[in-house]
C-alpha positions in Angstrom: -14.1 7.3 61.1 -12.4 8.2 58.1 -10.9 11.2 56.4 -11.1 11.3 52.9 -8.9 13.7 51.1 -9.1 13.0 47.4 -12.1 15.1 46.2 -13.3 16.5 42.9 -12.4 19.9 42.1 -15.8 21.8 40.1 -15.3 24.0 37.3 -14.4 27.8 38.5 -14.4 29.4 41.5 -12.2 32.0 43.1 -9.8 32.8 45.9 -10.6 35.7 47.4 -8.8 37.6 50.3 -10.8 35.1 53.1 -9.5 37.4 56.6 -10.8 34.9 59.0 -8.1 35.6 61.0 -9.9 38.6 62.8 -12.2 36.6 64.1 -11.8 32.6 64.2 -10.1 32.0 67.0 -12.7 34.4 69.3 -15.0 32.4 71.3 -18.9 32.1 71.1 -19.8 34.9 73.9 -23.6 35.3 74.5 -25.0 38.5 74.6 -27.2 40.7 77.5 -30.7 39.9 76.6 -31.3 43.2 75.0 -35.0 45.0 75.9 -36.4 44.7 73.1 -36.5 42.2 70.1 -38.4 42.7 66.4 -38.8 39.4 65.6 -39.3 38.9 61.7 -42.2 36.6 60.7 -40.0 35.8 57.1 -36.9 34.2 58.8 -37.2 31.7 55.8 -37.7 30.8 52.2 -41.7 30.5 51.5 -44.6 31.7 53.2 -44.2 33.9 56.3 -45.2 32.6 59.4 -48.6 34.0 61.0 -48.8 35.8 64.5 -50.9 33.7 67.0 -50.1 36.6 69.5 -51.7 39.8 70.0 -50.5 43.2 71.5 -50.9 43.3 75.0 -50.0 39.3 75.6 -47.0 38.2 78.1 -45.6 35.5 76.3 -42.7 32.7 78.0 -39.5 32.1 76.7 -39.7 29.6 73.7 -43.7 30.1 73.4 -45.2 30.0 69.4 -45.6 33.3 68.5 -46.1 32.6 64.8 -47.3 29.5 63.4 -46.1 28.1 60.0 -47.9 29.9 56.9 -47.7 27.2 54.4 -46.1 24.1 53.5 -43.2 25.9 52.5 -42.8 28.2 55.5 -41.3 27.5 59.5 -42.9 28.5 62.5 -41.3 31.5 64.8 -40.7 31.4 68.5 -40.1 33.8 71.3 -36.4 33.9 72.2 -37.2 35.5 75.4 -40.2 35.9 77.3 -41.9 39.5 78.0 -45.0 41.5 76.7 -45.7 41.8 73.1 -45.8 45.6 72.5 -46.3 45.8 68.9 -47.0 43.8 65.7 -46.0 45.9 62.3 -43.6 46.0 59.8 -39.8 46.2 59.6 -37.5 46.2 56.7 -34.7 43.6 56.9 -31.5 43.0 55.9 -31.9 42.9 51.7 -34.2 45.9 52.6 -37.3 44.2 51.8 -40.4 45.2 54.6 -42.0 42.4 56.2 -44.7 41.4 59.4 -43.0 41.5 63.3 -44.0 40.6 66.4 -42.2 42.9 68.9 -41.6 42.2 72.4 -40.4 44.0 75.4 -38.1 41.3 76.9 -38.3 40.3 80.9 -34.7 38.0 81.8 -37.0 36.7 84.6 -39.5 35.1 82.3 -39.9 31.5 82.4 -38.9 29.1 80.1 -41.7 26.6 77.8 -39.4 24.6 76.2 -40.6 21.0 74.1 -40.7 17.9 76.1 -36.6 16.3 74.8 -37.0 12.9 72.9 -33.2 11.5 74.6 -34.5 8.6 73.2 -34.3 9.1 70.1 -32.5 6.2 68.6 -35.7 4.2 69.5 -38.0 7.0 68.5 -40.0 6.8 65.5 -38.3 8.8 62.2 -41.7 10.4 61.7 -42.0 11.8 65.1 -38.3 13.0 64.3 -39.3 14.9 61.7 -42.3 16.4 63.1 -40.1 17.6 65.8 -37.6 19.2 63.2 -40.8 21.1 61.6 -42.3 21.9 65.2 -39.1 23.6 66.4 -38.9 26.1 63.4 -35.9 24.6 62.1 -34.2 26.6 58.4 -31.1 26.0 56.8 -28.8 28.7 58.7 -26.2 28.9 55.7 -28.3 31.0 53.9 -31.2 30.1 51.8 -33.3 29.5 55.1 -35.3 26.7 52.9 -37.2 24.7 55.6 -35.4 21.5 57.1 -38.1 19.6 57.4 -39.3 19.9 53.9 -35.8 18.8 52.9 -35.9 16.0 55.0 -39.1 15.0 53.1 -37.8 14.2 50.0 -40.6 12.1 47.5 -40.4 8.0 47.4 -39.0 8.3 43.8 -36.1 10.6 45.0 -34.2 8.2 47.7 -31.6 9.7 49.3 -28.2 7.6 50.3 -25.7 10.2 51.4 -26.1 13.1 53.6 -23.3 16.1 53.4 -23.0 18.2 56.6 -21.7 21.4 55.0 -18.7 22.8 57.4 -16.7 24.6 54.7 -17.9 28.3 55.3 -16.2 29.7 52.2 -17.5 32.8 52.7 -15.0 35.1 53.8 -14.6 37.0 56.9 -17.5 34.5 58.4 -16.3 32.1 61.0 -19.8 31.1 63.4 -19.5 27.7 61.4 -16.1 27.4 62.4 -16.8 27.9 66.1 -20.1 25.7 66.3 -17.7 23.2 64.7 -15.2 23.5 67.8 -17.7 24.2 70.7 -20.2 21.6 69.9 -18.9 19.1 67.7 -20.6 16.1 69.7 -23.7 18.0 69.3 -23.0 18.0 65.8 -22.4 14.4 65.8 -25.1 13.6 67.4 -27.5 16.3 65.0 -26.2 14.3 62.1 -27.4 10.7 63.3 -30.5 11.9 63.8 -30.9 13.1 60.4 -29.7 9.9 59.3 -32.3 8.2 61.0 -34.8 10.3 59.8 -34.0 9.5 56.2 -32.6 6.4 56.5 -29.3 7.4 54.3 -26.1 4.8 54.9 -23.7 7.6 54.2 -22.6 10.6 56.3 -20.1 13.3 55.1 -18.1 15.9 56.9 -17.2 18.7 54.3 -14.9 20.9 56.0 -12.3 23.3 54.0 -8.9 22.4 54.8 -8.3 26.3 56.4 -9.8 25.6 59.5 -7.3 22.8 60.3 -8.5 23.0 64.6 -12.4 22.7 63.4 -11.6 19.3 61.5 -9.7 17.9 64.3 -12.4 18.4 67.1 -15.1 17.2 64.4 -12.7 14.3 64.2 -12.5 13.6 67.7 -16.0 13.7 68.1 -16.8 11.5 65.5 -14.1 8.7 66.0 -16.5 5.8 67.3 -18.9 6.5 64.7 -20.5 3.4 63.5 -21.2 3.3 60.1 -20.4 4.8 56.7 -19.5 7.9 58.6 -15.9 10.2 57.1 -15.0 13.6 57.0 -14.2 14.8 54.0 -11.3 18.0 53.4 -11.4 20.2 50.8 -9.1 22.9 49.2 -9.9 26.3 49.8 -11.8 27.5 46.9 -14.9 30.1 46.7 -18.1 28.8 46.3 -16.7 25.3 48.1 -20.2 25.9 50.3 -22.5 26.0 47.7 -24.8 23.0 47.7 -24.5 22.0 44.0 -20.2 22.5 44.3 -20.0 20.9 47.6 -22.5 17.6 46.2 -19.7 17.7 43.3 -16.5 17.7 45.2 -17.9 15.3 47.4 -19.6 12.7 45.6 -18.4 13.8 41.9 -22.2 13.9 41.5 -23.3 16.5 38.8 -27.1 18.7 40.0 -28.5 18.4 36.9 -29.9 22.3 35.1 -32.8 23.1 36.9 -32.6 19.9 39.7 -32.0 19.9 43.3 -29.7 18.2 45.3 -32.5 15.3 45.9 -32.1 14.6 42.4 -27.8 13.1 43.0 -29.7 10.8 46.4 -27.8 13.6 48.8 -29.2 16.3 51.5 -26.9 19.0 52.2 -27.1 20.4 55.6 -24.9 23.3 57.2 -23.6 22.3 60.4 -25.1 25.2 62.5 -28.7 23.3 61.2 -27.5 20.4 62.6 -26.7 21.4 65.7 -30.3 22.9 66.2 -31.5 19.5 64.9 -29.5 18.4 68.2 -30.7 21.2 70.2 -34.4 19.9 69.5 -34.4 16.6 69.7 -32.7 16.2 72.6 -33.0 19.2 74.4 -36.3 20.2 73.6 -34.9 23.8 72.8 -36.9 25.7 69.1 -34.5 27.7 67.3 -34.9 31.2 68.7 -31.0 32.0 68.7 -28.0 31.5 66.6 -23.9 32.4 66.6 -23.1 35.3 64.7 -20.2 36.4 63.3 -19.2 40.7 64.0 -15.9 41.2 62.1 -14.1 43.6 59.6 -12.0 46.4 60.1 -14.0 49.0 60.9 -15.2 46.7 64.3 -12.6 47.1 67.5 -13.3 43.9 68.7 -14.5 40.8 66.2 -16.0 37.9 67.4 -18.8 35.4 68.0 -21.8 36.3 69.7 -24.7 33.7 70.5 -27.8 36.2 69.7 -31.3 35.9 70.3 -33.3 36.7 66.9 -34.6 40.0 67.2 -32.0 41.9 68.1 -30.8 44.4 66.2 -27.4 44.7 64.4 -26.7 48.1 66.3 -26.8 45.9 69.7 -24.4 43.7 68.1 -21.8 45.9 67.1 -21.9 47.7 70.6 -21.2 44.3 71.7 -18.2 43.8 69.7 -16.7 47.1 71.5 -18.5 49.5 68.8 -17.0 50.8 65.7 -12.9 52.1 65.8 -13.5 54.0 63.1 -16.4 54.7 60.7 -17.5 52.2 58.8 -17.8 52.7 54.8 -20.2 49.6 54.3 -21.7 47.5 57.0 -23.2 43.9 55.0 -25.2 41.8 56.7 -23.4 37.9 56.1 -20.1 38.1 53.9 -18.5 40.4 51.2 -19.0 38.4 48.3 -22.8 37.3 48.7 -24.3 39.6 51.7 -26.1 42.7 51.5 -25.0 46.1 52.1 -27.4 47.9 54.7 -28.4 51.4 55.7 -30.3 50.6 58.9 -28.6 49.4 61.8 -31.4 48.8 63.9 -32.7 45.8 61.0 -33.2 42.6 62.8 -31.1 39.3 63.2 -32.7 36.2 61.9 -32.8 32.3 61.4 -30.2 32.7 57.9 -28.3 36.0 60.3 -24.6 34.5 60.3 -22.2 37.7 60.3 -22.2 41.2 60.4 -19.3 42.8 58.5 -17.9 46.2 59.0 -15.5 47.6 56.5 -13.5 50.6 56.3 -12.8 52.4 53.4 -9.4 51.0 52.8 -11.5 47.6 52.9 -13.4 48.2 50.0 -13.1 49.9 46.2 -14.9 52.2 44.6 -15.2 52.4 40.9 -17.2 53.4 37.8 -18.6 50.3 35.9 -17.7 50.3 32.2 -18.6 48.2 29.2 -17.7 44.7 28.8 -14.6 44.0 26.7 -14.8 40.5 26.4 -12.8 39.3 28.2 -14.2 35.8 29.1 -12.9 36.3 32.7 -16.3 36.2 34.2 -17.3 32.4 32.1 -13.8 31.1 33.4 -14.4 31.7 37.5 -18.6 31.0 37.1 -19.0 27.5 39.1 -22.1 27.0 36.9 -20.8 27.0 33.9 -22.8 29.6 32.7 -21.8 33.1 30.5 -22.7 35.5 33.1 -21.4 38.5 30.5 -23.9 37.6 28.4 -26.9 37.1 30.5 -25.9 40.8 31.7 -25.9 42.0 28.1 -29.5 40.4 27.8 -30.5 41.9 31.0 -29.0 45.5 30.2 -31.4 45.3 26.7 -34.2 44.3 29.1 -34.6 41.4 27.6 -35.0 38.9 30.6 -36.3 36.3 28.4 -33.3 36.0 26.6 -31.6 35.8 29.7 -33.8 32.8 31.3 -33.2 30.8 28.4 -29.0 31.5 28.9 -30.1 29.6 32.4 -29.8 32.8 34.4 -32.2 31.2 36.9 -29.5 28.8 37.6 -27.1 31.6 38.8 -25.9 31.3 42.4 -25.6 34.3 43.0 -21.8 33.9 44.2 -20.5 36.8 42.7 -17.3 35.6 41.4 -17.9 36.7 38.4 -18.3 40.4 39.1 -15.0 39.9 41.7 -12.9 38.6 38.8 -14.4 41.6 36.3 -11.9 43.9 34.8 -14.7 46.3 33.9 -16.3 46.3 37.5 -19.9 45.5 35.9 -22.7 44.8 38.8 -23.3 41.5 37.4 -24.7 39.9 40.6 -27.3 42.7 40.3 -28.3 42.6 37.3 -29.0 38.8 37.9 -31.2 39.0 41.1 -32.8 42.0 39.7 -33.9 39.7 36.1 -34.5 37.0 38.9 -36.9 38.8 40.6 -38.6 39.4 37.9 -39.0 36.5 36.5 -40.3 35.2 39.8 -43.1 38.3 39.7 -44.3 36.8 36.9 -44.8 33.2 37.8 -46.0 34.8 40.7 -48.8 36.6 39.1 -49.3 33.5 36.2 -49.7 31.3 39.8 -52.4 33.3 41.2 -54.4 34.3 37.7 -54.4 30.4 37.7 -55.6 29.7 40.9 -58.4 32.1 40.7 -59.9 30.5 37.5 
């Protein structure tokens, strides 16, 4: 296999203060199963799933509980078996409310996993596929967009290279880093599969070149490779992990405005997908559970925890020895694009990969002020956008003037607030203009359909 080291560096970007350290080098420790689990029915981009379970049932460990509610939507499983005591409403981590099936969980229950395809190298790449959808398989780096859909691109969009996306720029976040180490062959494996499924020639590693141990077991494991298989290092740089940056430094391919990653003939997977891809197709196992990441310095002991989804954050912190002091801010994912939460009893799901705990010293406060101008903000956006002005527009309330500066192609990375001298909340003012926008092509959608 081979390692590929001259990349192209994308416009902007950032290097924040990454403190991996606390918790990269902590092993992947599962959890007790804990009593109870609220199992979200929007673990994904689209539609939510819809309960096929009512209050009162005893379900088995890896039984549907929620079956797909659209084309764009993913099917939910039970992580552990028990009795389904309620199905309501729960808020979760970007305090939106949405459905929940809840279940009082029995260790003892027994298992219903799918039947394995081992085979799979002689298996069909439809029946691949459907396996992927069947499984409830999202992308876990985020975005939670179903796999299967993006493993269904259209006839006119062929895809030739597949990027497995290990760089896990976010700071303090490091469950990509220890799937990479604890189950690289899975990961190897994963990524063949897709390959079959979409027939692509080309397979690529992405890996940042600060996790120097994660790129040499993904090495080892993919030495006899056959193929156009290589793993590719990058230099640390903030976003490295977003799709369109990552497609860039990669390939030097440019996402054009308003494209997806289809559009450059790649498919961008994070390498925790892949592995469930594995987990699936060979094991016969849904996706019910997932590493997370507990860190920051408010936690006394940061690490990796295999969680069922369900459980809630509060569990997780007691399993990370509880807090050593109070915590200022608890976000659910990473400093730069997570979301600060009041609850600590929301729910882990399918997109759940860290839990950070700051102190006060971890974090600023400040009084936002007007913008001076400075340009700081256009030089670190990796969109090539002018996020101060897009904010101006927004500020007027004039969101159409800032859809038409491209605001919905904003990644919501928040370099652009971190580099601001004037500490304006640019990020939200941009998903705040972002939503909506998508209210009203919401309600345009609907007055549509119903003529």
């Amino acid at each position: 296999m081979k390692i590929l080291s001259k990349v192209f560096h994308f416009k902007g970007g950032i290097h924040p203060c990454y403190r991996k350290e606390l918790a990269a080098g902590v092993p992947v420790r599962e959890i007790p199963v804990p009593a109870k689990l609220v199992i979200p029915m929007s673990q994904h981009l689209g539609a939510p799933a819809k309960p096929v379970v009512k209050v009162g049932d005893v379900v088995k460990k890896y039984q549907l509980v929620a079956e797909a509610g659209g084309f764009i939507s993913s099917p939910v499983y039970a992580p552990e078996g028990g009795k389904v005591v309620e199905i309501g409403v729960t808020q979760n981590a970007s305090g939106a409310r949405c459905a929940s099936v809840v279940i009082e969980t029995d260790p003892e229950a027994e298992a219903v996993p799918f039947a394995a395809i081992p085979d799979w190298r002689n298996a069909a790449p439809g029946d691949l596929l459907a396996r992927v959808g069947e499984a409830g398989i999202v992308g876990m780096g985020g975005a939670g967009f179903p796999t299967k859909v993006k493993l269904s691109p259209p006839a006119n969009k062929p895809i030739d290279t597949v990027i497995l996306n290990g760089a896990e720029c976010e700071p303090y976040l490091t469950s990509d880093h220890r799937v990479m180490l604890e189950c690289a062959r899975q990961i190897r494996e994963g990524a063949e599969i897709i390959r079959r499924i979409l027939g692509t020639p080309c397979v690529r590693i992405a890996i940042e070149d600060n996790k120097p141990d994660a790129i040499s077991a993904m090495e080892e494991a993919c030495r006899d490779a056959e193929g156009d298989f290589a793993l590719v290092k990058l230099p640390t740089q903030y976003p490295q992990g977003s799709e369109k940056q990552q497609i860039f430094s990669v390939t030097g391919r440019q996402v054009p405005r308003g494209g997806l990653p289809m559009d450059t003939g790649c498919v961008v997977e994070n390498v925790s997908t892949v592995n469930a891809v594995y987990e699936a197709v060979v094991k016969g196992i849904p996706l019910t559970r997932r590493v997370v990441t507990v860190t920051g310095g408010a936690v006394s002991s940061p690490g990796n925890f295999l969680v069922p989804f369900g459980t809630a954050y509060r569990t997780l912190i007691e399993a990370a020895g509880g807090f050593r002091e109070p915590a200022a801010k608890v976000v659910s994912g990473g400093p730069m694009m997570g979301f600060a939460v009041t609850n600590l009893d929301v729910p882990t799901g399918k997109t759940t990969s860290g839990i950070t705990c700051l102190t006060r010293r971890d974090i600023s406060f400040f009084t936002s002020q007007a913008c001076i101008s400075c340009g700081r903000c256009v030089d670190a956006c990796p969109m090539r956008l002018i996020p101060s002005a897009m904010s101006q527009f927004i500020e007027a309330d004039d969101i159409e003037g800032a859809k038409k500066a491209n605001l919905m192609d904003c990644i919501e990375c928040g370099s652009c607030a971190y580099v601001c001298p004037a500490h304006r909340p640019l990020v939200q003012h941009f998903r705040r203009a972002k939503g909506v926008i998508r209210a009203e092509m919401a309600a345009a959608k609907a007055k549509a359909t119903a003529k």
